[in-house]
C-alpha positions in Angstrom: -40.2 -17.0 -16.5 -36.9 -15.1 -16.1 -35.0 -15.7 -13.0 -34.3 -11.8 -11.3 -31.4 -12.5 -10.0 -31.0 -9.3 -8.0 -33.7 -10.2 -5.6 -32.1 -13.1 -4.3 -28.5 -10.9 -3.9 -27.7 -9.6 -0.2 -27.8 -5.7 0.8 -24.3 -5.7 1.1 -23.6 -6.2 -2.5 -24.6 -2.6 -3.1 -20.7 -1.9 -1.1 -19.2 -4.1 -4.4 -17.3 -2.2 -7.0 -15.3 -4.3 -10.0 -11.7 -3.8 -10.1 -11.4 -0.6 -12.0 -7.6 -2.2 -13.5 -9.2 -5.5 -14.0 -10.0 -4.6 -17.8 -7.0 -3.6 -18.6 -4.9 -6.3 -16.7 -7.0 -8.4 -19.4 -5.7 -6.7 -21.9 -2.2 -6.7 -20.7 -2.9 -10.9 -20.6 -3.5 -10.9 -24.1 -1.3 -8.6 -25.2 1.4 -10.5 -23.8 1.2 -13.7 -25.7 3.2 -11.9 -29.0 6.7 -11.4 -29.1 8.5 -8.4 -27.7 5.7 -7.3 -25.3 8.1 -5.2 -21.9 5.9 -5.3 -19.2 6.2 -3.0 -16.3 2.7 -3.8 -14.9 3.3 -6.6 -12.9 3.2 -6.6 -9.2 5.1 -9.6 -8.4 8.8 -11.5 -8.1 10.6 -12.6 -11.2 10.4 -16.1 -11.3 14.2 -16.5 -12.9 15.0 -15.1 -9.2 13.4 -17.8 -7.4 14.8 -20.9 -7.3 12.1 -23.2 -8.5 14.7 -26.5 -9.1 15.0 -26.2 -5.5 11.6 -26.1 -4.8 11.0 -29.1 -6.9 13.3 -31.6 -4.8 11.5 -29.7 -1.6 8.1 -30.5 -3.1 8.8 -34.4 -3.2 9.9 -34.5 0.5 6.5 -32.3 1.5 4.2 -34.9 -0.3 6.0 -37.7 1.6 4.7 -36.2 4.5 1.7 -37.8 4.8 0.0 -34.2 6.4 0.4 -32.7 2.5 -2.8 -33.9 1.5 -5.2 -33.6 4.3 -6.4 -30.7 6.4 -4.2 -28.4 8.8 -5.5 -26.8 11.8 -7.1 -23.6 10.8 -4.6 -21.3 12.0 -2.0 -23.2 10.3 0.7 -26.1 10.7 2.1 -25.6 14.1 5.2 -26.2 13.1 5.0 -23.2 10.5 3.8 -20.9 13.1 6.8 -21.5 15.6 8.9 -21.0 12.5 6.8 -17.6 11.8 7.1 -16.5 15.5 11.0 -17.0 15.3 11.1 -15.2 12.0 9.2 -12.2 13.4 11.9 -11.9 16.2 15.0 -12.1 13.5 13.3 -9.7 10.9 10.5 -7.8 12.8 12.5 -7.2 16.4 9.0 -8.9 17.5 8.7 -11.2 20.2 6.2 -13.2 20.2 4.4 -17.1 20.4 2.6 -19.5 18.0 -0.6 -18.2 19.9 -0.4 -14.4 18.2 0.5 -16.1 14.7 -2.5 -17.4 12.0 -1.2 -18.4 8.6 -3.4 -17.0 5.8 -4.0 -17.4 2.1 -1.5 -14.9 1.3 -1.7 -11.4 2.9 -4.9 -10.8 0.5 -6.9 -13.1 3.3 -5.3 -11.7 6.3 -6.1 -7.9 5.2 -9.9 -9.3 4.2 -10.2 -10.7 8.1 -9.6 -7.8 9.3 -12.0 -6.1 7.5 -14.0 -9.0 8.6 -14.3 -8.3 12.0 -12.9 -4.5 12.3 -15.0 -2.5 10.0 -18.9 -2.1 10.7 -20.5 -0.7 7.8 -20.5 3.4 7.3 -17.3 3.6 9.9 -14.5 5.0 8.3 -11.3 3.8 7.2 -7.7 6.2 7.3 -5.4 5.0 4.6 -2.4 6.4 2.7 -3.6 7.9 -0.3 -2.4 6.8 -2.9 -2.8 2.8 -1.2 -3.5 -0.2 -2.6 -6.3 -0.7 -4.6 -7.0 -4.6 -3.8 -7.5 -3.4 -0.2 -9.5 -0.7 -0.5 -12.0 -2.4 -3.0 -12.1 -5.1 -0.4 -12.4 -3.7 2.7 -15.6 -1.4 1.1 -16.8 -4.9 0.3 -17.6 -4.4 4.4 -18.7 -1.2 4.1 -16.2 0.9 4.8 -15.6 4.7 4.1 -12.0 5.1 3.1 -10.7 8.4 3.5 -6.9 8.8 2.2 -4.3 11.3 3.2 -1.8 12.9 1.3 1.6 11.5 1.0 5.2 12.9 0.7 8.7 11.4 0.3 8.9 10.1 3.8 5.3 8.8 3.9 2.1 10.1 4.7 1.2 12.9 6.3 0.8 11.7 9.8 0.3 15.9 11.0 -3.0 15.7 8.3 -3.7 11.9 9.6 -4.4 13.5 12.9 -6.2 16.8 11.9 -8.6 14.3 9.7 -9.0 12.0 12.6 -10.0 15.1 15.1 -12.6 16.2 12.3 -13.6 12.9 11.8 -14.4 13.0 15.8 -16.0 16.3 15.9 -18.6 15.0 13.0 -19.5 11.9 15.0 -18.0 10.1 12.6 -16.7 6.8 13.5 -13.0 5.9 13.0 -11.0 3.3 14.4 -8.6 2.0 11.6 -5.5 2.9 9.7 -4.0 1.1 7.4 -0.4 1.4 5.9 2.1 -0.1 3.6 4.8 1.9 5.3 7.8 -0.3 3.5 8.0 0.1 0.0 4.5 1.2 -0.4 2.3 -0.4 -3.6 1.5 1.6 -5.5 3.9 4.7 -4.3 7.2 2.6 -3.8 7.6 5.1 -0.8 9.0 4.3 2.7 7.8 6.0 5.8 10.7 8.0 8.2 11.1 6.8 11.5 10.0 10.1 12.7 6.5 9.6 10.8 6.3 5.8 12.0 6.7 6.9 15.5 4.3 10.3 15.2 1.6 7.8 13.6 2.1 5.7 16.9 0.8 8.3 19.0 -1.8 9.4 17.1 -3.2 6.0 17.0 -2.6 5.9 21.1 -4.1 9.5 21.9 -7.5 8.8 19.6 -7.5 5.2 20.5 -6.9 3.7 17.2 -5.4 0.3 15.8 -3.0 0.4 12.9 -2.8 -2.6 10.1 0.2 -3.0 8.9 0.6 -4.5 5.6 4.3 -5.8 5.7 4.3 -7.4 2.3 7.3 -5.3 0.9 9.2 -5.7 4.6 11.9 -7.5 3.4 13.2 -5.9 -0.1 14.9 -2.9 1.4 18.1 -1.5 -1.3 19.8 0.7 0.9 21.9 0.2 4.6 19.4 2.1 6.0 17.6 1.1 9.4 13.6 0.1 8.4 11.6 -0.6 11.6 8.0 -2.5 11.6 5.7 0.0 13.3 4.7 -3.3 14.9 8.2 -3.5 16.2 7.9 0.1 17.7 4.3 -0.7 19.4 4.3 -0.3 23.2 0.5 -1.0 23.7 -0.3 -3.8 21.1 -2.1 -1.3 18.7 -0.5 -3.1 15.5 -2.2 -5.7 13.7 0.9 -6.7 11.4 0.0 -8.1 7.8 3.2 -10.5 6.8 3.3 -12.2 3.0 6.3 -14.3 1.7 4.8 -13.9 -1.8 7.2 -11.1 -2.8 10.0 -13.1 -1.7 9.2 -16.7 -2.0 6.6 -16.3 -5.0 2.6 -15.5 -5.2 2.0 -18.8 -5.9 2.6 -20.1 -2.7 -0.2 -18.2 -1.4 1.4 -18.2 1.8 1.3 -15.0 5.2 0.1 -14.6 8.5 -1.4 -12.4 10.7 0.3 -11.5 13.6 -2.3 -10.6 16.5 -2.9 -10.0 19.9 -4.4 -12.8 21.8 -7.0 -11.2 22.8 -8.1 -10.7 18.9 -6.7 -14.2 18.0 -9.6 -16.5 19.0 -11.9 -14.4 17.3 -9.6 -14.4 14.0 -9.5 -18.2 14.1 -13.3 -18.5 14.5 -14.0 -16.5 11.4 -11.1 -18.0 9.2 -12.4 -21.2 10.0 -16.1 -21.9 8.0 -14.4 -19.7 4.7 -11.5 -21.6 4.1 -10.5 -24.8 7.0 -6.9 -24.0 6.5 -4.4 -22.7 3.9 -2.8 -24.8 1.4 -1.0 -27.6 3.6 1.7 -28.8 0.8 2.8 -24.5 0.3 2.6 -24.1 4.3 5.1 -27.3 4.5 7.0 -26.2 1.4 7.4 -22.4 3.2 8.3 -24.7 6.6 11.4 -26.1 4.7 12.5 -23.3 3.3 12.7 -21.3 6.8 13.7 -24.3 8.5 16.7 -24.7 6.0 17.6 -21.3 6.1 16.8 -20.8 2.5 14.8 -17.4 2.9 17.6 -15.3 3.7 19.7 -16.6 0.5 16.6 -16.4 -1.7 16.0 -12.7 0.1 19.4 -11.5 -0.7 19.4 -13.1 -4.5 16.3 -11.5 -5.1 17.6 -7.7 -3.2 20.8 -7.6 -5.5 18.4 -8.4 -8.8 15.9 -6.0 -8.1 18.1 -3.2 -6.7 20.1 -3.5 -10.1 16.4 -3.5 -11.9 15.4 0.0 -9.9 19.1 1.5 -10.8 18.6 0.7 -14.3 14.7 2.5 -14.5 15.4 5.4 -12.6 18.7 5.8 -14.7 16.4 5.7 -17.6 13.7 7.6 -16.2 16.4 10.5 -15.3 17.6 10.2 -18.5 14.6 10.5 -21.4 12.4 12.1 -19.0 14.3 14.3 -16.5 11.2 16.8 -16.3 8.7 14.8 -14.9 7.9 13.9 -11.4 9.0 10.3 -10.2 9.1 8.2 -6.6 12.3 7.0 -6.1 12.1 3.6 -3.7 14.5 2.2 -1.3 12.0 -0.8 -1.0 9.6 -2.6 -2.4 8.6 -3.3 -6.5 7.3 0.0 -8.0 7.8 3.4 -9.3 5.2 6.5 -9.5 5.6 8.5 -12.4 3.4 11.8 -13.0 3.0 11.9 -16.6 2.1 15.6 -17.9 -0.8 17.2 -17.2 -2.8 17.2 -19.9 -2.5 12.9 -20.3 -5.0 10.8 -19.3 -3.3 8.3 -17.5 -6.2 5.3 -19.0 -5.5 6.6 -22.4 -1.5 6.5 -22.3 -1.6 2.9 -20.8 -3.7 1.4 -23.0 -1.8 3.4 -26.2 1.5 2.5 -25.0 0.3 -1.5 -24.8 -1.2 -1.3 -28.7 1.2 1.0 -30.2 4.6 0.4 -28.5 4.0 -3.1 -26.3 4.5 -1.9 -23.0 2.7 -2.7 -20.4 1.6 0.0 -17.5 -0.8 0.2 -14.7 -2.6 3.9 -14.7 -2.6 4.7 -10.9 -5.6 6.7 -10.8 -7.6 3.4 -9.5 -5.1 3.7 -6.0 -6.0 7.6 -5.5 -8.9 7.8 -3.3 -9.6 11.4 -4.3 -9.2 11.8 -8.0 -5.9 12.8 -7.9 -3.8 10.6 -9.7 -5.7 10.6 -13.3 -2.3 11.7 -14.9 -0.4 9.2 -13.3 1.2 6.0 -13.8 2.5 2.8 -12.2 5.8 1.0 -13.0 7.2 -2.4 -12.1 10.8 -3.1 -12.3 10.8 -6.5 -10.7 9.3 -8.6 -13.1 10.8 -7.1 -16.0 14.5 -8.5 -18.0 17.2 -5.8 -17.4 17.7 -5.5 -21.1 14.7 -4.6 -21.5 13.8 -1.5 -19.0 15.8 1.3 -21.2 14.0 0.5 -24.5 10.6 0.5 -22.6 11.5 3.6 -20.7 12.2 5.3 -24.2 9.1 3.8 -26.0 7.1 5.4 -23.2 9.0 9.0 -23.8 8.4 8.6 -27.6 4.6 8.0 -26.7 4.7 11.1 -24.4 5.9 13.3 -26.9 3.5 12.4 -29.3 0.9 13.1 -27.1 2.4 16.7 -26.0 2.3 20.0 -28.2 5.3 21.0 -29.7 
């Protein structure tokens, strides 16, 4: 007899939905083995910016420490997490102890764990809209209702946040979480004004919110300008900060940290504990040496100067063979909106520009939460070589004009 395998699945697999850019990341993977593929799809550091030599003499010394190959405690080498807490203070303005830090798998498993133990199913989520689309696929995982709201050049719209939260309310409608990539947003490249990061504060203190903050772009600003953490900026301890050194360090690592009240800590270690023991030990002890060393900040600034000069050289581009469309221009973080014409489908143009040109996009219709962004289109500028971004930027406008009426 046939096993039915769907009898033997949970409820909760009914909140599961498959990556909607998962296909065509696949295609993207195979399109990438030939020769002169440009790829502005990726979502990651450039590996020629990293210094990987150095990481291989660091590597030797971590697996002569004899706590490389077995378990650390669940919340991480304690070492790591006094390194973490003086980190936050130098970078964040945060004070804080090894008793508000757990290191994660990355920021993917910190954002999950909050999810976790935050989100009952049917209560709704605010985020940015558009936000990012591994997020929001994971935290309705736990049956959440994410509700997004409308961005601008200096953020989101924390005026409609609070006029959606008060509707919300008068509903009966359950809300207690917003989450934000306020730094160099993914997919938007935007970052949040002061002015919005503080008005979001009180919004979240007046309707008795708490605010994740996703921090993973916190540390590629471009221009002098002055770029607080919200969790910096919270009086009341309404800030659940996200922190990732994979844009800096490398994904690889598989290296962040949650950065939590006490009061929330204990519970966070509890449910990390049974799903994973501990994070890598031999990346947490790698990641110790590098910030014990002082290493971070030279890797930071090698890896500021590459991809501000990578930004420069796209929006230069962009400005120059396509001067009519709509564009984000980022002072942070590793991407670029662009708002293809109307009348493209945003699917269509990214898989034509991979067969018929080689260049790699991500449509960004996947990180709208309303539909909105069918016409739009992600770019990348840290991954790719400089030499590269003008002839992909004009392979892209020769597609667009194809596709336009004359």
């Amino acid at each position: 007899m046939k096993v039915d395998y769907t009898r033997f699945l949970s409820g909760r697999v009914s909140y599961i939905e498959p990556s909607p850019i998962r296909e065509m990341v696949s295609k993207i993977a195979r399109k990438s083995r030939e020769a002169g593929v440009i790829s502005f799809a990726a979502g990651e550091p450039d590996p020629d910016v990293i210094p990987r030599r150095v990481y291989g003499e660091l590597a030797r010394e971590v697996f002569e420490d004899k706590r490389s190959v077995n378990y650390s405690p669940t919340e991480g080498v304690l070492e790591l997490r006094e390194e973490i807490a003086a980190f936050m203070k130098k970078y964040e303005g945060v004070s804080s102890t090894v008793e508000n830090i757990i290191v994660t798998l990355g920021g993917s498993q910190a954002l999950d764990l909050a999810a976790r133990l935050m989100i009952n199913p049917g209560e709704v989520v605010l985020t940015e809209n558009p936000s990012y689309v591994n997020t929001v696929l994971d935290w309705k995982q736990w049956g959440a209702i994410v509700v997004g709201v409308k961005m601008d050049e200096n953020g989101v719209d924390t005026h409609e946040l609070e006029n959606t939260v008060k509707k919300l309310k008068r509903d009966g409608i359950v809300v207690k979480l917003v989450y934000t990539i306020p730094t160099g947003q993914n997919p938007s490249g935007i970052t949040m004004s002061t002015e919005r990061r503080k008005h979001l504060l009180e919004v979240a203190s007046e309707h008795d919110l708490l605010v994740v903050e996703d921090g993973a772009y916190n540390y590629l600003v471009y221009e002098p300008v002055e770029v607080r953490s919200l969790k910096s900026m919270d009086s009341e301890g309404r800030v659940i900060f996200v922190g990732s050194f994979s844009k800096v360090l490398g994904t690889g690592l598989r290296v962040g940290w949650l950065h939590l009240p006490e009061e929330l800590a204990e519970k966070f270690r509890a449910a990390k504990g049974p799903t994973d023991m501990c994070p890598p030990v031999p990346s947490q002890l790698l990641v110790l040496q590098v910030l014990r060393r002082g290493l971070f900040e030279e890797i930071r600034n090698r890896a500021v100067e590459a991809y501000r000069r990578k930004r420069d050289l796209m929006l230069r581009a962009i400005e120059e063979y396509m001067s009519r469309l709509k564009h984000t221009k980022p002072i942070a973080g590793m991407f670029i909106l662009l708002w293809l014409p109307s009348h493209i489908d945003g699917w269509k143009f990214s898989e034509e520009a991979l067969e018929k040109y080689s260049v790699a996009v991500i449509p960004a219709a996947p990180f709208f939460t309303d539909n909105s962004g069918k016409s739009v289109i992600r770019l990348n500028f840290s991954m790719v070589p400089e030499n590269d971004i003008e002839e992909g930027i004009k392979r892209l406008t020769q597609l667009i004009k194809e596709k336009s009426p004359s």
